[in-house]
Backbone as CSV, one residue per row, in Angstrom:
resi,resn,N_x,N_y,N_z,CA_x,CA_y,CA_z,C_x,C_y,C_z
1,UNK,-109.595,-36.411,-44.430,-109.360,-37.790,-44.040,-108.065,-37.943,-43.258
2,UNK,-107.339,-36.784,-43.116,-105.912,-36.803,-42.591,-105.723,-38.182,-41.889
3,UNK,-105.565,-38.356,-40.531,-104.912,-39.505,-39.591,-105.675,-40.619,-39.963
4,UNK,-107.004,-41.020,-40.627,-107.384,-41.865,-41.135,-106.471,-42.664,-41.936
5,UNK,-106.033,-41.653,-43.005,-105.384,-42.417,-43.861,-103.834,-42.736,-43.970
6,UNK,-102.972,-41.692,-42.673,-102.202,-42.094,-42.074,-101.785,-43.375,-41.243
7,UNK,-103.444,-43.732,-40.632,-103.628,-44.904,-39.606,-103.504,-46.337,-41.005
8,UNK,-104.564,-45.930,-41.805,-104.285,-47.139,-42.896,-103.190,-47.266,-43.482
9,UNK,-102.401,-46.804,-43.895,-101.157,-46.420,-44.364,-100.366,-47.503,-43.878
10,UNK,-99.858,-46.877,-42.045,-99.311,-47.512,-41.318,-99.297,-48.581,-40.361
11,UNK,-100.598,-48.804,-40.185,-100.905,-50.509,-39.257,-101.960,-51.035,-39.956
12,UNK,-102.218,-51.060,-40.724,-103.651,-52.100,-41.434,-102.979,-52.625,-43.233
13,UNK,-103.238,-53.436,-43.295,-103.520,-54.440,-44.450,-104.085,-54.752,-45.400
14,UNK,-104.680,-54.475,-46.166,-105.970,-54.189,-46.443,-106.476,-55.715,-46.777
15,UNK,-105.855,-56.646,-47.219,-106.386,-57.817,-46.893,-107.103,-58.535,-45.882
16,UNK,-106.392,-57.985,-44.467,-106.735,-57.870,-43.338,-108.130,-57.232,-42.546
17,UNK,-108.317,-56.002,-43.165,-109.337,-55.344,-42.720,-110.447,-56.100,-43.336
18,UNK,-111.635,-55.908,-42.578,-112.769,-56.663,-42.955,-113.832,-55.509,-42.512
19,UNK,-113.486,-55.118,-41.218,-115.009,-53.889,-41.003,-114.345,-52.740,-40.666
20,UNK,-114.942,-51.469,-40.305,-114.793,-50.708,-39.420,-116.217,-50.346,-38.782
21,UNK,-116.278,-49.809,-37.445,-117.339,-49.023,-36.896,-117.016,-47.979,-36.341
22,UNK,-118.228,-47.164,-36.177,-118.597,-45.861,-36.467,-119.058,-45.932,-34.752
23,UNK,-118.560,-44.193,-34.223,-119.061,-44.003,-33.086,-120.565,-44.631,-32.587
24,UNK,-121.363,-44.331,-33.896,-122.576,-44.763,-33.189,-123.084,-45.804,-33.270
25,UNK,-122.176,-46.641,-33.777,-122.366,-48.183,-34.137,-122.926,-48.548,-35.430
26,UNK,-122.583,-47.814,-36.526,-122.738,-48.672,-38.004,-121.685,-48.933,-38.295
27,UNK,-121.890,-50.104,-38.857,-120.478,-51.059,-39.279,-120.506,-51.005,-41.294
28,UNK,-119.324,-50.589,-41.089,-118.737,-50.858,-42.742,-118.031,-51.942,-42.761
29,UNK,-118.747,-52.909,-43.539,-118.329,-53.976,-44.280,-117.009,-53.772,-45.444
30,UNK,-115.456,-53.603,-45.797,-114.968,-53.345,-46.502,-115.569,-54.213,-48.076
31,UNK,-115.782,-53.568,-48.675,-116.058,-54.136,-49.907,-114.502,-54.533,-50.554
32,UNK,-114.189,-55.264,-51.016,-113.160,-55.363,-51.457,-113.270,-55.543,-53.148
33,UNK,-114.264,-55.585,-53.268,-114.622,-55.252,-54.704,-114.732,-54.015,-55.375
34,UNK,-114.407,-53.080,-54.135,-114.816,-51.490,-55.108,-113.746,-51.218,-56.199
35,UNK,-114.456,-50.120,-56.431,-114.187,-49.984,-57.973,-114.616,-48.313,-58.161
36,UNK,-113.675,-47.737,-58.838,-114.097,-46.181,-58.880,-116.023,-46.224,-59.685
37,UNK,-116.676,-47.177,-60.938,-118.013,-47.028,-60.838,-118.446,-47.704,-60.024
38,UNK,-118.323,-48.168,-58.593,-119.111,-48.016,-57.841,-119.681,-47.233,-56.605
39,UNK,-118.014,-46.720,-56.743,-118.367,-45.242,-55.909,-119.324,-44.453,-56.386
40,UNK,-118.906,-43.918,-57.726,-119.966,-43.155,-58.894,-121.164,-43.336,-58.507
41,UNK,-121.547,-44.793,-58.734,-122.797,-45.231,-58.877,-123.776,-45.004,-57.688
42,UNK,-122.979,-45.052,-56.247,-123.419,-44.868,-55.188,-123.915,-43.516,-54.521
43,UNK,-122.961,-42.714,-55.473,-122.969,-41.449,-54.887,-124.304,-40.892,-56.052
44,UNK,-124.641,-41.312,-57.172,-125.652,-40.896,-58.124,-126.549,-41.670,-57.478
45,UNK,-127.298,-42.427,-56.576,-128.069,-43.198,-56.021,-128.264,-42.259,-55.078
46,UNK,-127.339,-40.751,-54.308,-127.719,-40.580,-53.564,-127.690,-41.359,-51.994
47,UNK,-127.409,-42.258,-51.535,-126.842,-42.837,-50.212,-125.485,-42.940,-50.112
48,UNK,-125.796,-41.672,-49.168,-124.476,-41.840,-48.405,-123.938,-42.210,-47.386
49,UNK,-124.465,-43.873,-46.787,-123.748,-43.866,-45.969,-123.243,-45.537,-47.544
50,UNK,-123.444,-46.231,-48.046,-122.859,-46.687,-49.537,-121.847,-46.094,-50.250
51,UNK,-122.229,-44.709,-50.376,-121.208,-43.227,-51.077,-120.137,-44.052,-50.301
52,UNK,-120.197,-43.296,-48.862,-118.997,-43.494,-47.475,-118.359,-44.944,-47.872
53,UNK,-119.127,-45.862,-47.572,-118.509,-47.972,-47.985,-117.650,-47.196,-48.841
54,UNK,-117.908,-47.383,-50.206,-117.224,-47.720,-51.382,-116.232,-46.840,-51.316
55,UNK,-116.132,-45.268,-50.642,-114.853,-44.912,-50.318,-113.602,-45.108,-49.343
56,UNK,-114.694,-45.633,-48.532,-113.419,-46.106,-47.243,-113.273,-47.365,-47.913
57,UNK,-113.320,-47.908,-48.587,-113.443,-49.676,-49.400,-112.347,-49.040,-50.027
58,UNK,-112.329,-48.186,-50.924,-111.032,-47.521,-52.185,-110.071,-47.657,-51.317
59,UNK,-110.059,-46.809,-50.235,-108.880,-45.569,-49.401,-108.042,-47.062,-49.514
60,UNK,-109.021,-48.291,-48.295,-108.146,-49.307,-47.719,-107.399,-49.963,-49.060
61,UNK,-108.246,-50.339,-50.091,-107.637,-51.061,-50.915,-106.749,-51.161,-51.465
62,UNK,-106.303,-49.513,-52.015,-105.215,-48.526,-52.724,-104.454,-47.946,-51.646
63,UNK,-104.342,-48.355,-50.363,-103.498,-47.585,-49.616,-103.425,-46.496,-49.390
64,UNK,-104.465,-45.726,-49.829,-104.704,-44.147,-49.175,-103.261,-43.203,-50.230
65,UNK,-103.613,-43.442,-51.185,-103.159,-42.645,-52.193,-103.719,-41.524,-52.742
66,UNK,-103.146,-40.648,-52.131,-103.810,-38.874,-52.044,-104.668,-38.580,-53.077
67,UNK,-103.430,-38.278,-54.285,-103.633,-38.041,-55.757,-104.563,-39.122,-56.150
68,UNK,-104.814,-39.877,-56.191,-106.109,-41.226,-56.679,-107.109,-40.637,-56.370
69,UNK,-107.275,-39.993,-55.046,-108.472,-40.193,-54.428,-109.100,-38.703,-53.971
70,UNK,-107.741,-37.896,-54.801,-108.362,-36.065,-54.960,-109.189,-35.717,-56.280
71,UNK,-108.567,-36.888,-57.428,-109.062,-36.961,-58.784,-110.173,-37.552,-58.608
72,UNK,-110.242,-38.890,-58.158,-111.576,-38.876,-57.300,-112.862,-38.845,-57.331
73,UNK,-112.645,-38.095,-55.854,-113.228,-37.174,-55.460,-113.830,-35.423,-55.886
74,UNK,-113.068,-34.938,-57.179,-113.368,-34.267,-57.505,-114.010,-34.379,-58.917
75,UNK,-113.488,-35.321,-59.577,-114.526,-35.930,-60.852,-115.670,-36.514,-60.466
76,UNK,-115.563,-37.641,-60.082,-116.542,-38.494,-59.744,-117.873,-37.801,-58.796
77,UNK,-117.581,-37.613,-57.785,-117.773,-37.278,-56.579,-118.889,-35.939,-56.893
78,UNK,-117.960,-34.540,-57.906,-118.917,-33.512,-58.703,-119.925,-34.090,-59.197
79,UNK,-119.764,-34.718,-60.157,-120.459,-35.165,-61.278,-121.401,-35.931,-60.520
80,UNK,-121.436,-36.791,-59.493,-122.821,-37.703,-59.337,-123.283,-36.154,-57.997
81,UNK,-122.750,-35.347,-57.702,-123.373,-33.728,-56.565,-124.231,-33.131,-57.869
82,UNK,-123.556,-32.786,-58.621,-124.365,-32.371,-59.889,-125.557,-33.152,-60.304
83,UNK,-125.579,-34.325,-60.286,-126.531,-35.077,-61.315,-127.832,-34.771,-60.132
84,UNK,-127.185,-35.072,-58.754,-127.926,-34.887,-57.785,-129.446,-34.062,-57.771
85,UNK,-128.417,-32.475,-57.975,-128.928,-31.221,-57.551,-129.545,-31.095,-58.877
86,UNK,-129.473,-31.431,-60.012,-130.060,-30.951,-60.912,-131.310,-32.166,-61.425
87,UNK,-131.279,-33.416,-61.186,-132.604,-34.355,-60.980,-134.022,-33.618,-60.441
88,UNK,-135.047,-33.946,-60.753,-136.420,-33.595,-60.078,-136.031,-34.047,-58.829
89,UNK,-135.591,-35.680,-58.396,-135.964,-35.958,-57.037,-134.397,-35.203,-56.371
90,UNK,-133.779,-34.317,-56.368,-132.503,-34.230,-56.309,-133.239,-32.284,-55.804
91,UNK,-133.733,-31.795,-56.608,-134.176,-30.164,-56.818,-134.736,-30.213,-55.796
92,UNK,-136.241,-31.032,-55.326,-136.601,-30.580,-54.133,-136.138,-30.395,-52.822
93,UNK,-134.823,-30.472,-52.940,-133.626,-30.765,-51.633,-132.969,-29.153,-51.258
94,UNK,-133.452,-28.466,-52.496,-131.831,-27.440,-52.406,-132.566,-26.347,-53.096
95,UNK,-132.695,-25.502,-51.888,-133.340,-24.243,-52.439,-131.830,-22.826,-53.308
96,UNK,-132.652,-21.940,-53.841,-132.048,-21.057,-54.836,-130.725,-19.945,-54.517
97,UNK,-131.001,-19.977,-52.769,-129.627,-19.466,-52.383,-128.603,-20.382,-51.772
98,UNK,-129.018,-22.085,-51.878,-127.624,-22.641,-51.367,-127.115,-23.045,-52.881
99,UNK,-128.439,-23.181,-53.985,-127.403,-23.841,-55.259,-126.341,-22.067,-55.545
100,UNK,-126.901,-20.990,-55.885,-125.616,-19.695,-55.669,-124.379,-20.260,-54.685
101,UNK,-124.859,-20.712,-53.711,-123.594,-20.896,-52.892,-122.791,-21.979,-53.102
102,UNK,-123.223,-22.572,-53.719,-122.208,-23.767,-54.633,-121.903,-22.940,-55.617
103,UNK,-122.642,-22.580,-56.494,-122.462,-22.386,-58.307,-122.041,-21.502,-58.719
104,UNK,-122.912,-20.541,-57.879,-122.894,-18.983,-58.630,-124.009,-18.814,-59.308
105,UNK,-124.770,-19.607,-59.009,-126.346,-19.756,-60.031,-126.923,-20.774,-59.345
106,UNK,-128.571,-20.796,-60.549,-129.491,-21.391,-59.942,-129.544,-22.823,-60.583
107,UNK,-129.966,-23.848,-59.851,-130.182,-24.931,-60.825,-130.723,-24.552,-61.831
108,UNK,-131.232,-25.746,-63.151,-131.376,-25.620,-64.314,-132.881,-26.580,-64.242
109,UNK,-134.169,-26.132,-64.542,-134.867,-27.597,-64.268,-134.746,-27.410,-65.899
């Protein structure tokens, strides 16, 4: 996220911000309601461009606070990749040599 969160840091508001858009023209609505379970929740739903909202929604809200958002990202963030890959509708996604290349092993059905 480097200069992203440099850029928020240093010229944006977060009161202020209301959207951003995306090269190819999808617009993020800042949620200003997020909330670490709704990141969770989004990312266990599987959509990610929602996943994406509710994190660029955090970054702006909290000011792009590294440590917040490495803990995160690595609790949260695992845990709904996991719930993912190991779901029925989640398994048919990810064959037996990319879960090794995450894990070191195979999913679990």
């Amino acid at each position: 996220l480097g200069p992203f969160v440099e850029w928020l840091l240093d010229r944006v508001h977060s009161e202020e911000l209301w959207c951003l858009v995306t090269a190819d023209g999808k617009v993020f609505r800042i949620n200003h309601l997020a909330t670490d379970s709704s990141f969770r929740d989004a990312a266990r739903q599987g959509s990610a461009f929602q996943t994406a909202l509710e994190l660029v929604s955090l970054i702006s809200l909290n000011g792009g606070k590294i440590r917040y958002f490495k803990h995160l990202l690595e609790d949260h963030a695992r845990a709904a990749f996991d719930n993912h890959i190991t779901s029925p509708r989640g398994a048919e996604h990810i064959d037996d040599d990319t879960a090794r290349n995450l894990y070191g092993n195979t999913p679990q059905s």
